[in-house]
LUMPA-156185 format. One record per residue (C-alpha): x, y, z; residue in one letter. Coordinates in steps of 0.02 Angstrom, whole numbers, plus 32768, in hexadecimal, padded with zeros to 4 digits. Example, Ala and Ser with C-alpha at 12.3 -4.5 7.8 and 13.67 -1.06 7.14 Angstrom:
BEGIN
82677F1F8186A 82AC7FCB8165S 
end
This chain:
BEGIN
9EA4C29F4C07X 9DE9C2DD4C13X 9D84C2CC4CBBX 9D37C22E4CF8X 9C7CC20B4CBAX 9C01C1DE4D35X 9BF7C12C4CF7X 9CC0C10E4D05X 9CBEC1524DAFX 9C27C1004DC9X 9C82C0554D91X 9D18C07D4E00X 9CCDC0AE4EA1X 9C42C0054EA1X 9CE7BF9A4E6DX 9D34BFE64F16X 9CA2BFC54F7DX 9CA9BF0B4F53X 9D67BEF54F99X 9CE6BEE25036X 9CA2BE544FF0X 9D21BDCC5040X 9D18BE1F50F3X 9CBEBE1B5187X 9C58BEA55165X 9BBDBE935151X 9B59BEE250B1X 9AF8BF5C510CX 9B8EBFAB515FX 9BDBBFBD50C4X 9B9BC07650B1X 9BEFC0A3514BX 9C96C07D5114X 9CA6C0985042X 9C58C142504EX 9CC1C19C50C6X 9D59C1415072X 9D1AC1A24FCDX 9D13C23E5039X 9DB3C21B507EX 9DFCC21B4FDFX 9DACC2AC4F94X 9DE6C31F5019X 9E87C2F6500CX 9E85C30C4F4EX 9E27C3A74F40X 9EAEC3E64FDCX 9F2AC3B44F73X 9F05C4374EDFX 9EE5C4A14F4EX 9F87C4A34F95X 9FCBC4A44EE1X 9F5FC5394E8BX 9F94C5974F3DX A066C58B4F1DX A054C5984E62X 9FE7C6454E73X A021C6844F15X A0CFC6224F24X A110C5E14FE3X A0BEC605507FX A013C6165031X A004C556501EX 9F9FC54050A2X 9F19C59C5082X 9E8CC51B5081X 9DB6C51E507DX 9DEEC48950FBX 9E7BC4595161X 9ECFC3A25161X 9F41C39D51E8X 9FF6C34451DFX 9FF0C2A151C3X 9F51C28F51ABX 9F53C29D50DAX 9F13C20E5060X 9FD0C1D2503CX 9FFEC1EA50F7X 9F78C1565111X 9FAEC1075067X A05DC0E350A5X A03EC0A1516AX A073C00A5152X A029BFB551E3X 9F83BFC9525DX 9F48C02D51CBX 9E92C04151FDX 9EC9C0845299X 9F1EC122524BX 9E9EC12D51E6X 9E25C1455269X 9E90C1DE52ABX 9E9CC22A5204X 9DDBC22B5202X 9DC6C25C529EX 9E64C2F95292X 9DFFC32B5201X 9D5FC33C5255X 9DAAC38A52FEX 9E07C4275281X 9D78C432521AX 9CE2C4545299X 9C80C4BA521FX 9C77C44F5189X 9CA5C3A351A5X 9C75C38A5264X 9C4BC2D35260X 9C46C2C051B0X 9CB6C21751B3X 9C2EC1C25219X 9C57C1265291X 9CBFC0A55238X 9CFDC02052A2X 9DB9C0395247X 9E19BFEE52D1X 9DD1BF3F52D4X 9E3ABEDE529DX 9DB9BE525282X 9D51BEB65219X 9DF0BF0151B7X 9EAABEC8519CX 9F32BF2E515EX 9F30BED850C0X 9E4BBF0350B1X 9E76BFA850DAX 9F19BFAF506DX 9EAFBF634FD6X 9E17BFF44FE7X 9E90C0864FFCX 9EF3C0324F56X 9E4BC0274F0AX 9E1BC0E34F3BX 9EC2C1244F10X 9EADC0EE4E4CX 9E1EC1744E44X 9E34C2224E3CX 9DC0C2824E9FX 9DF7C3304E84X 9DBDC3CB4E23X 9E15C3BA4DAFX 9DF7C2F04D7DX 9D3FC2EE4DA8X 9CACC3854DA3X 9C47C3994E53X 9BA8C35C4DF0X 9BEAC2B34DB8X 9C44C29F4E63X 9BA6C2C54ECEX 9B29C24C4E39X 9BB6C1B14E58X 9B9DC1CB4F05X 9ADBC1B74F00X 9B01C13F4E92X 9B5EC0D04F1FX 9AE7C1114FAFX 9A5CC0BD4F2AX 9AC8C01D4F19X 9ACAC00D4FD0X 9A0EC01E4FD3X 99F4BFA44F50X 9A6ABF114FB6X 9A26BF475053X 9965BF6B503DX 9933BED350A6X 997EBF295133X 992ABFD15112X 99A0C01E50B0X 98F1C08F508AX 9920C0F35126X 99AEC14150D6X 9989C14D5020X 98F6C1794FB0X 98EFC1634EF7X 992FC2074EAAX 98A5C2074E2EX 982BC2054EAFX 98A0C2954F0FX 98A7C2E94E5AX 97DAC2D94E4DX 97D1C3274F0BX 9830C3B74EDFX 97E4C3F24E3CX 9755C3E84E9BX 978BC4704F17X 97EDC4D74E9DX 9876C50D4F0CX 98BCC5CD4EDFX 9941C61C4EFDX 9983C6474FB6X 98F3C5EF4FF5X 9918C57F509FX 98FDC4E25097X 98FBC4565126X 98EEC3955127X 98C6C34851DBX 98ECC294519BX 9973C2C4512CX 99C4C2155106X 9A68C231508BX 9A20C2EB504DX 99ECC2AB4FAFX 9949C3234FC6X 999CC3CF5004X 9A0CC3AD4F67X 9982C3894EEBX 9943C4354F12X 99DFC4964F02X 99FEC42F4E56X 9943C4624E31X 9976C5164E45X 9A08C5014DD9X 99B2C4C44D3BX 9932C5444D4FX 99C0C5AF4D2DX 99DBC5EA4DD2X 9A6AC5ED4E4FX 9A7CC5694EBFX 9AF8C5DB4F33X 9A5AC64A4F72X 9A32C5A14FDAX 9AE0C5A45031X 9AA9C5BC50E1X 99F7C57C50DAX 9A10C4CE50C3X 99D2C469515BX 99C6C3B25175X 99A9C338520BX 99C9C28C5211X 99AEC20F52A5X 9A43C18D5263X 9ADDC1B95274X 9B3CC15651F1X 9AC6C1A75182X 9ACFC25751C4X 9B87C24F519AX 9B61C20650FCX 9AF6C2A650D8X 9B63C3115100X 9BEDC2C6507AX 9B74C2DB4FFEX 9B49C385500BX 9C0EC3B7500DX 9C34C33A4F7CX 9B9EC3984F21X 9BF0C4554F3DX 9B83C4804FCCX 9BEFC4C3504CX 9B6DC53150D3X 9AD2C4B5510AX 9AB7C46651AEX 9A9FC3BE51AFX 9A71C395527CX 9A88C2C952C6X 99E7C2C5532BX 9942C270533BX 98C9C2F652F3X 9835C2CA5354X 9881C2BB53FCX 98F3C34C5403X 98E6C3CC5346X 9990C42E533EX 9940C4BE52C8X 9902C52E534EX 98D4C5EF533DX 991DC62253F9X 988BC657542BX 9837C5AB5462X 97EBC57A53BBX 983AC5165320X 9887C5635282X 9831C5A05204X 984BC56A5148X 9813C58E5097X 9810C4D9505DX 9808C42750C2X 9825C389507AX 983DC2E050C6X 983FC23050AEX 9821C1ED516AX 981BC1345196X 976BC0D9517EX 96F2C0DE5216X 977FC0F35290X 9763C095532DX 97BBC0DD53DAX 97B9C18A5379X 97C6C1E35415X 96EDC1E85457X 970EC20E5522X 9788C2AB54E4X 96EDC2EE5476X 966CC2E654F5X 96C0C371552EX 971DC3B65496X 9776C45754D6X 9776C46D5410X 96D2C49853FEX 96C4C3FF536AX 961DC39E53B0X 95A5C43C5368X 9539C3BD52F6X 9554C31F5376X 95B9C2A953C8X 95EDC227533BX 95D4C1685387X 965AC0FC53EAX 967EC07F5354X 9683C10A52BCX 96F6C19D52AEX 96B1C1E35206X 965CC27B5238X 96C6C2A552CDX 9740C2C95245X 96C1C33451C6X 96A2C397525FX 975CC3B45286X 9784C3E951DEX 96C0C44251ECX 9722C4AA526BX 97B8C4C9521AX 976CC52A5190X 9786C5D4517FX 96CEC62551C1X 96D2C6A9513CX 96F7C6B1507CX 96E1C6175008X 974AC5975083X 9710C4DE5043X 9736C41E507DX 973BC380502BX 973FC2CC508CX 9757C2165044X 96D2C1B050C4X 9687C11250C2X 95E2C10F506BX 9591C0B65108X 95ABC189514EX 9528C1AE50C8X 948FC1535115X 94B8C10E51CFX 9446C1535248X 943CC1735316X 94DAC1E15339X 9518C1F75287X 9461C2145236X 9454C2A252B2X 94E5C2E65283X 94D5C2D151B7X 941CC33051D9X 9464C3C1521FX 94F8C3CB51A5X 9473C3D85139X 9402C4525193X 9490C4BF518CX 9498C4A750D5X 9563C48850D5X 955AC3E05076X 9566C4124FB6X 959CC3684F5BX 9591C2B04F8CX 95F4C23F4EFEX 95E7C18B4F1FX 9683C12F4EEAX 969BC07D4EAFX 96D2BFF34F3BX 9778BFB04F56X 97C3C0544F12X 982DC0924FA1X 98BDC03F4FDEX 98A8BFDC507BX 97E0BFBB5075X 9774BF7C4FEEX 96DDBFDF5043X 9684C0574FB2X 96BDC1014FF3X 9674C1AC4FBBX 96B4C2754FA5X 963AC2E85013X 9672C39A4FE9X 9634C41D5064X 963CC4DB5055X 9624C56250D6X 95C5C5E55058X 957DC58E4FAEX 9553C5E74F13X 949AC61F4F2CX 9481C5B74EB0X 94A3C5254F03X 9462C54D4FB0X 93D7C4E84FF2X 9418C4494F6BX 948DC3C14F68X 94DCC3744EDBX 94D9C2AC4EDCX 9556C25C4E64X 9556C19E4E53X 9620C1774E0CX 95FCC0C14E55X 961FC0774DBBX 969DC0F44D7BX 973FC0744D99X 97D1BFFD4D46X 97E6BF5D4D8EX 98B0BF354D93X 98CBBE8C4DE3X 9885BEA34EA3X 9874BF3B4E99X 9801BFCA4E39X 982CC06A4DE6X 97EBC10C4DEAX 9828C14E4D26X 9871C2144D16X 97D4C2104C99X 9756C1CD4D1EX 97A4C2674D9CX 978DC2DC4D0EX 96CEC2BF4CEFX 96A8C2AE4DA2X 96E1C3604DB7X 968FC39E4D2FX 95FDC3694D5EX 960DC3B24E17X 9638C45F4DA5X 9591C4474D3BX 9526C4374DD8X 949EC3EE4D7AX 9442C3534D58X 9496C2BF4CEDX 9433C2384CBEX 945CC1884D29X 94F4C1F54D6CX 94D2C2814DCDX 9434C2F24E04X 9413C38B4E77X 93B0C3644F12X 9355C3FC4F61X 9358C3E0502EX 92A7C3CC504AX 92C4C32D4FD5X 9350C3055046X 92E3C30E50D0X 9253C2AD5096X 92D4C2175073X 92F1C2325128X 93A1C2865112X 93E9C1F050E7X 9471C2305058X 9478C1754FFDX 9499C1854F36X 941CC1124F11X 938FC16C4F5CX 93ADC1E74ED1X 9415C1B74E40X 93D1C0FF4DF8X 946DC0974DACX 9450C0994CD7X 93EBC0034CB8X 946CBF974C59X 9462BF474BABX 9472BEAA4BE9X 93C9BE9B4C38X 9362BE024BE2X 92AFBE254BA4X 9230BDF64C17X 91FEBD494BD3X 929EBD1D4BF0X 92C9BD634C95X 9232BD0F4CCDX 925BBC5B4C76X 930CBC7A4CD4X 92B4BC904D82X 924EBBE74D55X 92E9BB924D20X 933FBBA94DCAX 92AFBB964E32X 92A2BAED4DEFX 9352BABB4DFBX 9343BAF44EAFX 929ABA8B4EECX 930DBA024E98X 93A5BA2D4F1EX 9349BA3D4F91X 92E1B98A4F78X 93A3B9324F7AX 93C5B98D5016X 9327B951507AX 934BB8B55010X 940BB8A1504CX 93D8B8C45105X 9354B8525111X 93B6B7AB50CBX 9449B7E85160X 93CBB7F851EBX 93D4B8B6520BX 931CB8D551C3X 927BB86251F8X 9206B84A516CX 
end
């Protein structure tokens, strides 16, 4: 029997999901509970031929030679056949796993609440391991690459049922990751670091970037970094990064802007080749009264303001790349970061000043997950081309998009042009055009597309006679409203003649 497609697993792992459906968990939780499950599962599978392959090439006593331990009792089928408190031994399992593994899966399980028994009964947890135990996870029934897509697939799904509850924080559309990372160009055995790492999706776009650039995505093995407030979701990273094949990264459960992990010993932050991130909209409480006195050293172009976090995380990343070299960043923010003044505007200028901004790509509302704010792609880099000093290149994507029910699309085809267009570094008629700083400046550093790209005037547009018998059409109509109105109020006493 061949191995498992992507859509068959794909099939299988959503229909698992939804034995959740009749409990008393709620939707948004459900992340926190399927995916380690999947994990769960896959360990013990890929242990298992492991254990195999070790007897049939080395015979007995070399069988437990593992990449990972699972301790007695603690296996898939150990947890398959408890026949009662069930989510109670499965908690230990998790938890065994983590305490033998410290290296590689330290809390990689996350915090499921296992042991209530209101959430989950015997026969919940007996029908999800039933459902889990039908799919093979191992090497041999399923490739890494179709494992690690069906899991973005369900960290997606969750997004999608959950995106009124900010699912954005956690997940952002991979062709908008994809678009991000062409961008930068990743190459091989550079570091790279994401301070608001959600699920990973990023630090794995741009080892997959590497790959089909024919290079080898082992050369990253060790300079992988990630941090990630949430912990749920730090966890969740972590899975995906192992389910991918990526077994040296560090993936640290702490809030970035209060306390960074990535330090150089020597009092400052660590230094990287490439940043990426993906952090929340205009965080509010991001962590001000620590950054008037930053023993980081991250306030150099200003203290962002009390209600918006944007640009106290471009200057944390700012910081974080490497001071010599080609080292590059690339940041999802709200557009609103483009062209708000006091604190922000101060800072923006002297980003400029310092001539690190090289790209601004306005993106279409309602395109990230969680918010239906128009966000934007500012790409920063510590040495440009000479070409390019001095100049930044505006690109207006705004209308670049595929509406799907509630939600709108960003097309592998939209990512694709986008970055060629940051490549070509050149004007594009109604799309994108080079501004020259002391243009910047005269628009009073305000970095808002439309001060420099115009939208394409559209087909649609009437002739003038007709626009203008249009505007005398509803001005008429609404004289005539508003004659009823002072008509209506004056018959019930609430206007005097």
């Amino acid at each position: 029997m061949g191995k498992l497609t992507s859509s068959q697993l794909q099939s299988s792992l959503w229909e698992a999901a939804n034995t959740l459906r009749s409990s008393a968990v709620d939707r948004t939780d459900w992340k926190g509970y399927i995916l380690p499950l999947l994990f769960f599962k896959r360990i013990s599978d890929v242990w298992d031929e492991e254990h195999a392959r070790m007897i049939q090439q080395y015979g007995e006593g070399f069988e437990d030679e593992h990449r990972f331990q699972i301790p007695d009792g603690c296996h898939w089928d150990d947890i398959r056949s408890t026949a009662q408190n069930v989510g109670a031994a499965l908690k230990h399992a998790m938890q065994e796993i983590e305490r033998v593994n410290p290296d590689t899966l330290y809390r990689v399980f996350g915090t499921g609440d296992w042991g209530n028994k209101e959430k989950f009964t015997d026969e919940l947890i007996k029908d999800m391991i039933e459902c889990f135990s039908a799919i093979e996870l191992g090497n041999n029934a399923v490739d890494t690459d179709v494992l690690g897509d069906a899991y973005e697939y369900l960290v997606g799904k969750f997004a999608d049922v959950t995106r009124r509850n900010k699912a954005g924080e956690f997940y952002t559309p991979r062709s908008v990751v994809r678009m991000m990372v062409e961008i930068l160009d990743p190459k091989e055995g550079e570091s790279i670091y994401d301070p608001a790492c959600g699920t990973g999706g990023m630090l794995l776009a741009a080892i997959d970037h590497v790959k089909r650039q024919g290079g080898d995505p082992r050369t990253f093995f060790g300079k992988i970094f990630g941090q990630e407030k949430n912990l749920t979701t730090s966890s969740v990273a972590r899975m995906n990064l192992v389910l991918h094949g990526i077994e040296d990264f560090q993936i640290a459960r702490e809030d970035t802007l209060r306390n960074p992990i990535f330090t150089d010993g020597a009092g400052g932050l660590a230094k990287f080749d490439c940043v990426i991130a993906n952090p929340p909209f205009s965080l509010k409480d991001w962590g001000r009264d620590i950054w008037e006195n930053d023993p980081w050293g991250r306030t150099q172009y200003g203290l962002p303001p009390d209600s918006y976090g944007d640009y106290a995380f471009v200057q944390h990343m700012i910081a974080s790349m490497a001071e010599g070299g080609s080292s590059r960043m690339a940041v999802v923010l709200p557009q609103g970061a483009l062209f708000r003044k006091s604190a922000e505007g101060t800072i923006r200028e002297a980003l400029l000043k310092e001539d690190l901004i090289e790209a601004v790509i306005g993106m279409a509302p309602n395109l990230f997950y969680g918010t239906g704010l128009a966000g934007c792609v500012v790409v920063l880099r510590r040495n440009k081309p000479a070409e390019r000093k001095n100049k930044v290149l505006i690109i207006d994507a705004q209308s670049l998009y595929r509406d799907v029910l509630s939600q709108r699309l960003l097309d592998p085809e939209h990512g694709e042009q986008i970055a060629e267009w940051f490549q070509a570094f050149e004007d594009v008629e109604d799309r994108a055009k080079v501004v020259s700083l002391d243009e910047i400046e005269a628009e009073g550093w305000t970095l808002s597309i439309s001060r420099y790209v115009l939208p394409p005037i559209g087909e649609d547009i009437p002739p003038l006679h007709e626009a203008i018998a249009a505007f005398k059409d509803a001005l008429t109509e609404a004289r005539a409203a508003e004659d009823h109105l002072r008509t209506v109020l004056t018959k019930g006493g609430w206007l005097n003649d």
